[in-house]
LUMROMAR-468840 format. One record per residue: residue in one letter; x, y, z of N, C-alpha, C in turn; residue number from 1. Coordinates in Angstrom, 2 decimals, padded with zeros to 5 digits. Layout:
BEGIN
ATOM code    n_c1    n_c2    n_c3   ca_c1   ca_c2   ca_c3    c_c1    c_c2    c_c3 pos
ATOM    a       X       Y       Z       X       Y       Z       X       Y       Z NUM
...
REM end
This chain:
BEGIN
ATOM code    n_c1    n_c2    n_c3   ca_c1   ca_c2   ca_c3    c_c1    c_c2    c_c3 pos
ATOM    x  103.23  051.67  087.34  102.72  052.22  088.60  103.55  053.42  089.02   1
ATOM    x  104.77  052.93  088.65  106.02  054.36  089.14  105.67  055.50  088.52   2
ATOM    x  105.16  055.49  086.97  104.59  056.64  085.87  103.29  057.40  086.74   3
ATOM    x  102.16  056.70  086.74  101.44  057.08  087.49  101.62  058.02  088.64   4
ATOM    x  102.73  057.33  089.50  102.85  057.93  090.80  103.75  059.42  090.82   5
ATOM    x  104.68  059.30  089.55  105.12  060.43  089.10  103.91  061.48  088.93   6
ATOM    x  103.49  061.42  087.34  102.17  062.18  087.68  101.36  062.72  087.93   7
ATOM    x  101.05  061.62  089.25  100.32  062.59  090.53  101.22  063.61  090.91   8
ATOM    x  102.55  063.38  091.00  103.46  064.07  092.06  103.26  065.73  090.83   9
ATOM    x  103.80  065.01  089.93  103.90  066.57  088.94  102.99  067.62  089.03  10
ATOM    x  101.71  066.75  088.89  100.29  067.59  089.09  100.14  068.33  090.49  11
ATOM    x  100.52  067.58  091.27  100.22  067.91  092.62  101.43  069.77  092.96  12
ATOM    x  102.62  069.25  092.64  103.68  070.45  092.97  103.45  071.52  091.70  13
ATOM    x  102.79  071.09  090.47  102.08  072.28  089.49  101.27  073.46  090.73  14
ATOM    x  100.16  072.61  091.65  099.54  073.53  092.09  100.17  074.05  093.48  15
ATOM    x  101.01  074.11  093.93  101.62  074.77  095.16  101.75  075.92  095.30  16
ATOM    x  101.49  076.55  094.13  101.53  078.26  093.99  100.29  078.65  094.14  17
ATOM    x  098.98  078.12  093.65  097.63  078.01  093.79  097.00  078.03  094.93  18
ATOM    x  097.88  076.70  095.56  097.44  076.58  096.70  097.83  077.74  098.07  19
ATOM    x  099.30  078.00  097.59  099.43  079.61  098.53  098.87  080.42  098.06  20
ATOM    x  098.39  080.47  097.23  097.36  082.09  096.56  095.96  081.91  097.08  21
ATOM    x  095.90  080.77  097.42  094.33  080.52  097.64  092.87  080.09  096.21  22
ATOM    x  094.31  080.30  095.06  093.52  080.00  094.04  092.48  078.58  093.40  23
ATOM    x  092.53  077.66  094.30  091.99  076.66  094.26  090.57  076.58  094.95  24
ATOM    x  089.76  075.42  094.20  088.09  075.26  095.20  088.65  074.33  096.18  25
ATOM    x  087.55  074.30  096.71  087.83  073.05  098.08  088.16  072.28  097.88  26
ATOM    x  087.38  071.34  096.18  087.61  070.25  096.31  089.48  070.01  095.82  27
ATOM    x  089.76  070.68  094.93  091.14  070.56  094.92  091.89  070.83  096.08  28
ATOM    x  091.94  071.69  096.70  092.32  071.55  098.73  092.43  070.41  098.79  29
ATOM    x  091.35  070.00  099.05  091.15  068.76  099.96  092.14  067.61  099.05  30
ATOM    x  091.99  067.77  097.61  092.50  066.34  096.75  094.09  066.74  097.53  31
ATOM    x  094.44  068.17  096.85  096.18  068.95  097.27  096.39  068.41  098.67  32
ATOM    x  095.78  068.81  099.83  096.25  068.69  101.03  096.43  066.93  101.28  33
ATOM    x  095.73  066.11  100.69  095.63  064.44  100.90  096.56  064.06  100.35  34
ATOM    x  097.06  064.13  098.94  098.24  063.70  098.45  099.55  064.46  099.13  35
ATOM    x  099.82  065.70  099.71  100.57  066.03  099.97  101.11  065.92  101.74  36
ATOM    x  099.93  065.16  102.26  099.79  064.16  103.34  100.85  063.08  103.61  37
ATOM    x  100.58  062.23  102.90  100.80  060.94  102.08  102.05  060.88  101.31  38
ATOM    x  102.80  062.09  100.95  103.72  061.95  100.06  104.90  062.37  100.25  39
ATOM    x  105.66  062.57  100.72  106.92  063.14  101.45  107.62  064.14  100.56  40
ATOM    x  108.05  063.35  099.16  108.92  064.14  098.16  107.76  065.65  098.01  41
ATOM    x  106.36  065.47  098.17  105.24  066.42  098.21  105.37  067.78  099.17  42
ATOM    x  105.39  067.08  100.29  105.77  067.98  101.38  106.47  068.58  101.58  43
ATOM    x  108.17  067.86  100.61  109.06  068.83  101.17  109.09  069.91  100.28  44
ATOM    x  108.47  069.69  098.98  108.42  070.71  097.79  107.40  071.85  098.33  45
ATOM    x  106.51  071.55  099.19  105.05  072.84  099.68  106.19  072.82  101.24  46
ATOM    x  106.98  072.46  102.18  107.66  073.40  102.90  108.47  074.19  101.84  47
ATOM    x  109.17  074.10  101.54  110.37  074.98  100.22  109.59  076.09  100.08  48
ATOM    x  108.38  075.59  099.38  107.50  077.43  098.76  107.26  077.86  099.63  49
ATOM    x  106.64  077.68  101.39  106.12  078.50  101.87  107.36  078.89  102.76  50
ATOM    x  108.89  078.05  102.74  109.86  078.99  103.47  110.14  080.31  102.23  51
ATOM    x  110.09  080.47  101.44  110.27  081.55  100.19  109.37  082.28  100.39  52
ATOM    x  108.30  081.85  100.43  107.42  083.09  100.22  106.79  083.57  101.65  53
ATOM    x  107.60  083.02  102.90  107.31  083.76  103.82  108.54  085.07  103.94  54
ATOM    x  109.34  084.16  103.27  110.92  085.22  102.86  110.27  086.58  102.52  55
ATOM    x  109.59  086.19  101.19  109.84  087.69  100.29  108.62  088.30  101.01  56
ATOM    x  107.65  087.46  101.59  106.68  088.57  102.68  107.08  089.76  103.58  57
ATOM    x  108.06  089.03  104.27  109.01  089.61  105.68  109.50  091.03  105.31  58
ATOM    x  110.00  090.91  103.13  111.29  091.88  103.03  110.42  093.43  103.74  59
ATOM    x  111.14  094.46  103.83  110.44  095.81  103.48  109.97  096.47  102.62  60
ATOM    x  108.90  097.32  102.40  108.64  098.25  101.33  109.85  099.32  100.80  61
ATOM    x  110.14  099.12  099.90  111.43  100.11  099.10  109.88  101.55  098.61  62
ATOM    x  110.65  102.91  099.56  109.94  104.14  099.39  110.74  104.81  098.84  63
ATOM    x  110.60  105.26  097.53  111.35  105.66  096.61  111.04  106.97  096.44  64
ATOM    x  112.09  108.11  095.90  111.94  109.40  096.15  110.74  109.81  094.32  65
ATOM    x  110.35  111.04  094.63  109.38  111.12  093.06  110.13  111.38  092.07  66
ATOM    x  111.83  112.00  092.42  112.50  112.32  091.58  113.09  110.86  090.75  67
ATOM    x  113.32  109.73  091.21  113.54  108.50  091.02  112.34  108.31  090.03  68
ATOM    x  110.99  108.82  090.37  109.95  108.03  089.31  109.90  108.79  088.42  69
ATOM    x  110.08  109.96  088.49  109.63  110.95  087.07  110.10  110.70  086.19  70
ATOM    x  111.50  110.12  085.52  112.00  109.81  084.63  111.03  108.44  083.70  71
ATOM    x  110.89  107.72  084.73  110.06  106.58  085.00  108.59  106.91  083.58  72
ATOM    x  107.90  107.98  084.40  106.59  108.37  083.85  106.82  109.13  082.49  73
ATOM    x  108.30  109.97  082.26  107.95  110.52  081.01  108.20  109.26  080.03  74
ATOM    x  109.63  108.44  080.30  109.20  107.83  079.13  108.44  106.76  078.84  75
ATOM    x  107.69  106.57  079.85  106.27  105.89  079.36  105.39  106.74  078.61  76
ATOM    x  105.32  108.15  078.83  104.03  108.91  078.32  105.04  109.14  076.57  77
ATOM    x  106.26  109.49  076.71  106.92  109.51  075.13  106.48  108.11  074.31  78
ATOM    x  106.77  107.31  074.91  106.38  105.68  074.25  105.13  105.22  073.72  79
ATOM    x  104.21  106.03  074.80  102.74  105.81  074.38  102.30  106.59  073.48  80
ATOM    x  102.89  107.91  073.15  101.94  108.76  072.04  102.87  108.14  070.80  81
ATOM    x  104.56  107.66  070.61  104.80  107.78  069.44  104.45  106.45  069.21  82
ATOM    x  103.98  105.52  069.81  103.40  104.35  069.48  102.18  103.75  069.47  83
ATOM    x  101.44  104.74  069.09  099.98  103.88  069.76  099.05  102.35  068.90  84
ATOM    x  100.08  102.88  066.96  099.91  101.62  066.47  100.06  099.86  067.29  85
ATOM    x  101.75  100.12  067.68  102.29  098.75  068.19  101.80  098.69  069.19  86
ATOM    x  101.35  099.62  069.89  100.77  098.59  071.57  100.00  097.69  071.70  87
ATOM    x  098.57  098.01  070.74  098.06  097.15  070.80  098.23  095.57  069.86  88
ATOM    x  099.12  095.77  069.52  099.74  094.51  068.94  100.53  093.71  070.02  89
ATOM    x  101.48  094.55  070.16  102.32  094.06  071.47  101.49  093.74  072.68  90
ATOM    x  100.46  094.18  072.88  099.39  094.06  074.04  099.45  092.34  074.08  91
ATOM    x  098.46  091.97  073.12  098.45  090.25  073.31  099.41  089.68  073.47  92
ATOM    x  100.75  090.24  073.15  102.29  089.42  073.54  102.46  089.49  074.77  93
ATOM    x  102.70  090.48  075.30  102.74  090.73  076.86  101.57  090.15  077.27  94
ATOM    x  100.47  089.61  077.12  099.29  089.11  077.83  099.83  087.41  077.71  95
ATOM    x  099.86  087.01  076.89  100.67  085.76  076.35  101.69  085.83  077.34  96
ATOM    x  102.24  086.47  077.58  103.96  086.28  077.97  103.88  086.18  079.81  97
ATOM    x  103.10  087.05  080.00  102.53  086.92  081.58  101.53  086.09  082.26  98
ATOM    x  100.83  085.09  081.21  100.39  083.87  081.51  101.34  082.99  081.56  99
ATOM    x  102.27  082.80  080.56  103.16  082.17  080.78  103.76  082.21  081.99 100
ATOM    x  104.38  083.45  082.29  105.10  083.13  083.36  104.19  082.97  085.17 101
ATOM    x  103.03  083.45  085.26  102.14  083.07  085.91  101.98  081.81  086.30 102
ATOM    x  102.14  080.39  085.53  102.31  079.42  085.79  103.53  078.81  086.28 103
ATOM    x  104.42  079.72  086.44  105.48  079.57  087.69  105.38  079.75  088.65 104
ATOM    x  106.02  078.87  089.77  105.70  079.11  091.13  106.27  080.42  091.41 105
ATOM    x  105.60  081.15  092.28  105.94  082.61  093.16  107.67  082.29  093.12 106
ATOM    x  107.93  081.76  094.05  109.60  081.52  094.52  110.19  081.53  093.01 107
ATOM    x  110.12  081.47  091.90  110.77  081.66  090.71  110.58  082.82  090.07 108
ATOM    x  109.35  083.38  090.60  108.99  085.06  090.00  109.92  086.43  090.54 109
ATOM    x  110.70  085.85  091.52  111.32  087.06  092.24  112.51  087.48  091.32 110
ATOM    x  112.83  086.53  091.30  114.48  086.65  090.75  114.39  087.11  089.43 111
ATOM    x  113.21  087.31  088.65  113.07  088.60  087.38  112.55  089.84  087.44 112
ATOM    x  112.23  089.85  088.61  111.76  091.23  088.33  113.08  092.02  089.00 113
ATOM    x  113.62  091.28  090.32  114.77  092.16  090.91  116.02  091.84  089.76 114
ATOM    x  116.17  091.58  088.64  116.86  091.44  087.80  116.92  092.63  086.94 115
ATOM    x  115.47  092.84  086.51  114.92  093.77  085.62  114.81  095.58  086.34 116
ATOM    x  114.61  094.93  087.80  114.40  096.78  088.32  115.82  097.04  088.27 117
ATOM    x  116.88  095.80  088.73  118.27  096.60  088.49  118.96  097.37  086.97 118
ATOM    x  118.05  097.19  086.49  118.60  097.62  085.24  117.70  098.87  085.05 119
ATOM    x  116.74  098.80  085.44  115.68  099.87  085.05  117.07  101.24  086.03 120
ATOM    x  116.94  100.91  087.61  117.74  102.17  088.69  118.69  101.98  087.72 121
ATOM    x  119.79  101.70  087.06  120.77  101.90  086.74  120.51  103.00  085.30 122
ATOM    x  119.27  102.98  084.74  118.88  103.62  083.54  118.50  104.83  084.10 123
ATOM    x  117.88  104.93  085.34  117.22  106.07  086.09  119.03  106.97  086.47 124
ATOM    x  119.88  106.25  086.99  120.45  107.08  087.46  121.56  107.55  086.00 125
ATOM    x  121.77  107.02  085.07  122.28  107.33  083.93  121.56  108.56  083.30 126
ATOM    x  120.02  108.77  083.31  119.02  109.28  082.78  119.71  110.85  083.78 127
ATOM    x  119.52  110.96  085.19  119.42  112.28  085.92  121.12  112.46  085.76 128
ATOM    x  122.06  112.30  085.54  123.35  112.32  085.28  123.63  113.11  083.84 129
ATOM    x  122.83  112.68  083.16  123.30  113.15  081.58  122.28  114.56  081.49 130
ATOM    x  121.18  114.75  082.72  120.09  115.97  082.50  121.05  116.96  082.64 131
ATOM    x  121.79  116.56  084.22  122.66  117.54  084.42  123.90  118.26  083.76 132
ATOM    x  124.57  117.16  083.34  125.72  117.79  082.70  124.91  118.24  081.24 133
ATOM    x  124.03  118.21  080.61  123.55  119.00  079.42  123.04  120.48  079.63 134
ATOM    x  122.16  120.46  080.78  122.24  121.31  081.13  123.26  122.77  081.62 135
ATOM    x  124.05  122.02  082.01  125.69  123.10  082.18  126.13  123.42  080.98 136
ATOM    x  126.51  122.39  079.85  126.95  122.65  078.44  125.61  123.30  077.69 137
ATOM    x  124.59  123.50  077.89  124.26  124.29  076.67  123.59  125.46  077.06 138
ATOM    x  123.74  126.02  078.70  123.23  127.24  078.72  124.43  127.66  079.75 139
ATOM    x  125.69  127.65  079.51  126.54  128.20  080.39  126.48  129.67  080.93 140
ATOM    x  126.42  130.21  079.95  126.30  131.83  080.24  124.90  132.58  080.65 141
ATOM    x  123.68  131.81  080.67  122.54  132.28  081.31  122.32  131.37  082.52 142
ATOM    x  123.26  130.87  083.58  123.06  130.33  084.49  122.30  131.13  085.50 143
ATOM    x  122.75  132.10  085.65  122.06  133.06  086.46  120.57  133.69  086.34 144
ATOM    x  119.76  133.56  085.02  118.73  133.78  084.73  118.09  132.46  084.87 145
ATOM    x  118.55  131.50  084.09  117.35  130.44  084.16  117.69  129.30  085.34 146
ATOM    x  117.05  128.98  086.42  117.29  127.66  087.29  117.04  126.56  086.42 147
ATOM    x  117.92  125.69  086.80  118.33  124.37  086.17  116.97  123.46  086.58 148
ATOM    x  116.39  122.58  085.65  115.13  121.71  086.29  115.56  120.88  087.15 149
ATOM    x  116.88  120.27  087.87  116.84  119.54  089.04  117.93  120.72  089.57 150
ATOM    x  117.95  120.66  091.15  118.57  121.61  091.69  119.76  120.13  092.27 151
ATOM    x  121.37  120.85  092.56  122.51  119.44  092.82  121.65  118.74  093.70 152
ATOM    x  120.86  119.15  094.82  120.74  118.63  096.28  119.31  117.85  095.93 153
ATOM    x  119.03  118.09  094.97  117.92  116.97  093.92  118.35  115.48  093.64 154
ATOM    x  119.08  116.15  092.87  120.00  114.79  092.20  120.91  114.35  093.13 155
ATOM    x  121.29  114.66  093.94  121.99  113.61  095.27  121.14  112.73  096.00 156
ATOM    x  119.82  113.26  096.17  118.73  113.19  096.95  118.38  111.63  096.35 157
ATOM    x  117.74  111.81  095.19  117.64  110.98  093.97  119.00  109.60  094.03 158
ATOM    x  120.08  110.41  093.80  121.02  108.70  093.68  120.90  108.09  094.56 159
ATOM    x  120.96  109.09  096.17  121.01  108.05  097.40  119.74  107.33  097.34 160
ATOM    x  118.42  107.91  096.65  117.58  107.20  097.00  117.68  105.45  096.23 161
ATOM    x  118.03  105.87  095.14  118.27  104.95  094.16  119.61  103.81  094.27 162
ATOM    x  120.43  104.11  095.47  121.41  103.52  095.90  120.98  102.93  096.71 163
ATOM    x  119.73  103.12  097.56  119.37  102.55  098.74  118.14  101.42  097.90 164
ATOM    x  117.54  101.74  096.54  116.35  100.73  096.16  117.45  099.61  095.63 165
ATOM    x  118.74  100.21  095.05  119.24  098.77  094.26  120.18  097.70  095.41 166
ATOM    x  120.52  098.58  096.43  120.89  097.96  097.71  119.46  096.91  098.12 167
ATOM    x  118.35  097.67  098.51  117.38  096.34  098.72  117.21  095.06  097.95 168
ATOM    x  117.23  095.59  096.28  117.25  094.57  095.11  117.81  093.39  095.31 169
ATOM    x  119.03  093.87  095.68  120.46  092.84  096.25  120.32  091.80  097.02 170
ATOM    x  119.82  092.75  097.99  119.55  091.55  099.04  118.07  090.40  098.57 171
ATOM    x  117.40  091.22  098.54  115.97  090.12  097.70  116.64  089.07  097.24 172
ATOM    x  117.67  089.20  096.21  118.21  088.78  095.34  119.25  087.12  096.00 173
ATOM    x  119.75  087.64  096.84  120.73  087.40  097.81  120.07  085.85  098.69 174
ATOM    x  118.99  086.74  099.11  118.19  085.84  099.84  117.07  084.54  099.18 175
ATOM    x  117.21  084.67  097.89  116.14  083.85  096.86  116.65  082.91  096.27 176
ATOM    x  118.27  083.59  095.67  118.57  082.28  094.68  119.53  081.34  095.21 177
ATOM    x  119.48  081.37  096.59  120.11  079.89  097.44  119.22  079.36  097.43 178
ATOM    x  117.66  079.60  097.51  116.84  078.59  097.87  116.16  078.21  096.17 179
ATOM    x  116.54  078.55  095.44  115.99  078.48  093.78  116.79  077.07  093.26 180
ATOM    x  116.41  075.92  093.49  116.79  074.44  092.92  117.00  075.39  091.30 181
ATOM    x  118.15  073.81  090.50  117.59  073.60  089.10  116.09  073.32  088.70 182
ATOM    x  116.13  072.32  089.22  115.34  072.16  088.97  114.03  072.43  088.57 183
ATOM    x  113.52  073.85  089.42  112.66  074.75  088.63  112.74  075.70  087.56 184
ATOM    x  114.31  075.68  086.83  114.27  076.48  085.61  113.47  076.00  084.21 185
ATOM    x  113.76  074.42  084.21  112.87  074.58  082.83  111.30  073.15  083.41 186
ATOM    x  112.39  072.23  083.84  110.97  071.25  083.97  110.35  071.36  084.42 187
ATOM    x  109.27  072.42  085.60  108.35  073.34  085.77  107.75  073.31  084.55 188
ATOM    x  108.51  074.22  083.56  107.33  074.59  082.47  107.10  073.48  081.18 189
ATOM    x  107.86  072.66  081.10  107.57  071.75  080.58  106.67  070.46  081.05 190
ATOM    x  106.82  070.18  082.63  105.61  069.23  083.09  104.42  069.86  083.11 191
ATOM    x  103.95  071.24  083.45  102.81  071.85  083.40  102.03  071.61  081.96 192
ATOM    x  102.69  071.80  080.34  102.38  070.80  079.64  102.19  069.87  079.34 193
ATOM    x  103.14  068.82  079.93  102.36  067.49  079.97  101.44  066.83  081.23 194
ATOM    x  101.48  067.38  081.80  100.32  067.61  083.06  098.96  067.74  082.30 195
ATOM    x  098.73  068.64  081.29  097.46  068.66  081.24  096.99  067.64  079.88 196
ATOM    x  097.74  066.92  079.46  097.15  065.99  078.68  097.53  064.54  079.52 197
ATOM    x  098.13  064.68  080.61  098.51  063.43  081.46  097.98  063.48  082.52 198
ATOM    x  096.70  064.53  083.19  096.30  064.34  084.56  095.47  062.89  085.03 199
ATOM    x  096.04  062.35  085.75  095.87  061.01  086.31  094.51  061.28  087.87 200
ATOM    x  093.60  060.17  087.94  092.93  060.70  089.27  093.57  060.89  090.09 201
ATOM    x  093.35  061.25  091.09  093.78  061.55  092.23  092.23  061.29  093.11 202
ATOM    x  092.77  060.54  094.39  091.99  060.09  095.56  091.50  061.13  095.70 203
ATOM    x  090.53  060.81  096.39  089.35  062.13  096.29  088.49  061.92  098.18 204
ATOM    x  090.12  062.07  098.94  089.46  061.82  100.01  089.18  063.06  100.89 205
ATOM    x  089.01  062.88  101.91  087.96  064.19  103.06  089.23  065.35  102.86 206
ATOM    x  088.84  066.23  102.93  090.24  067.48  103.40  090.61  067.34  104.81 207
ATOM    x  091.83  067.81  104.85  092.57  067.29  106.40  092.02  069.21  106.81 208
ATOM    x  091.59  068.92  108.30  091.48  070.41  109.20  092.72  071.13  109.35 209
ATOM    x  093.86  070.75  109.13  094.85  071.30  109.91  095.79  071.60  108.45 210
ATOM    x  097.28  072.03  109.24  098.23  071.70  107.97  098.55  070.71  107.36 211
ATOM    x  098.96  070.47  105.91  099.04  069.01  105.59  100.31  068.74  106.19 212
ATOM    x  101.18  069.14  106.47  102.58  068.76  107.03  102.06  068.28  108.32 213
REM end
């Protein structure tokens, strides 16, 4: 009976991300909101997600300067012409790879991407650093004829901006992984597998009008 009641519970906190996306029909609502009624260890797992993801709602929009993205866009457009064999190979991996992680709850999705943009600003500001000083070393003596493609008050413009996106990162960052249990690093993706060869009924009673809490 304890297996069972597990189970349900697994199945039930699988869909808590669903259920804040709105991705569910009624009748799962109604099954989600009844068990999570009824179930306490339930409830406190659907308060947890929706204190997180009212979190990362709240943060601000990071407005980033164009000089910050341009680096951004060429070497995507270099990547795409000298590769156009592997993309579409790599295409179904990355399609694969973002279902995968799709079946993680929201509150576990933050903490990779602000992982990943910190590394990206840190490539951006390495990238406008090395334009400049090449630029000085290989046309020293026609400085005066040709203007340099970023002007200094560019590239200052640019770090602060980029000092101020990896400053936001931080905090995102800051603010997420106190509330990030173990518990959702791996057995998340391992009950979601056995979830679907173990889904057990679930009561199939009226949907509650209100919040289930």
């Amino acid at each position: 009976m304890t297996n069972s009641s597990d189970s349900q519970c697994y199945f039930v906190q699988l869909q808590i991300d669903g259920f804040l996306d709105g991705d569910l029909s009624e009748t799962q609502q109604g099954v989600f909101m009844s068990h999570v009624h009824d179930c306490a260890d339930c409830a406190k797992e659907f308060r947890f997600a929706q204190t997180v993801q009212d979190a990362v709602l709240e943060l601000p929009r990071v407005d980033c300067n164009e000089y910050v993205l341009e680096p951004i866009h060429r070497l995507s457009n270099s990547e795409t012409q000298g590769n156009l064999d592997s993309s579409s190979s790599n295409g179904s991996f990355i399609s694969q790879l973002m279902n995968l992680i799709n079946t993680v709850p929201v509150f576990m999705r933050v903490g990779v991407p602000v992982a990943a943009a910190t590394v990206l600003g840190i490539m951006i500001s390495s990238s406008l650093l090395n334009q400049g000083q090449n630029q000085e070393l290989s046309v020293p003596q026609v400085v005066a004829e040709v203007s340099p493609q970023y002007a200094p008050e560019e590239i200052s413009q640019a770090l602060e901006d980029l000092n101020l996106a990896i400053d936001y990162l931080n905090k995102v960052n800051q603010r997420t992984e106190v509330m990030i249990s173990e518990r959702f690093l791996v057995n998340p993706l391992q009950d979601s597998l056995n979830a679907s060869f173990q889904r057990a009924r679930l009561s199939d009673d009226d949907p509650l009008q209100n919040d289930p809490i």
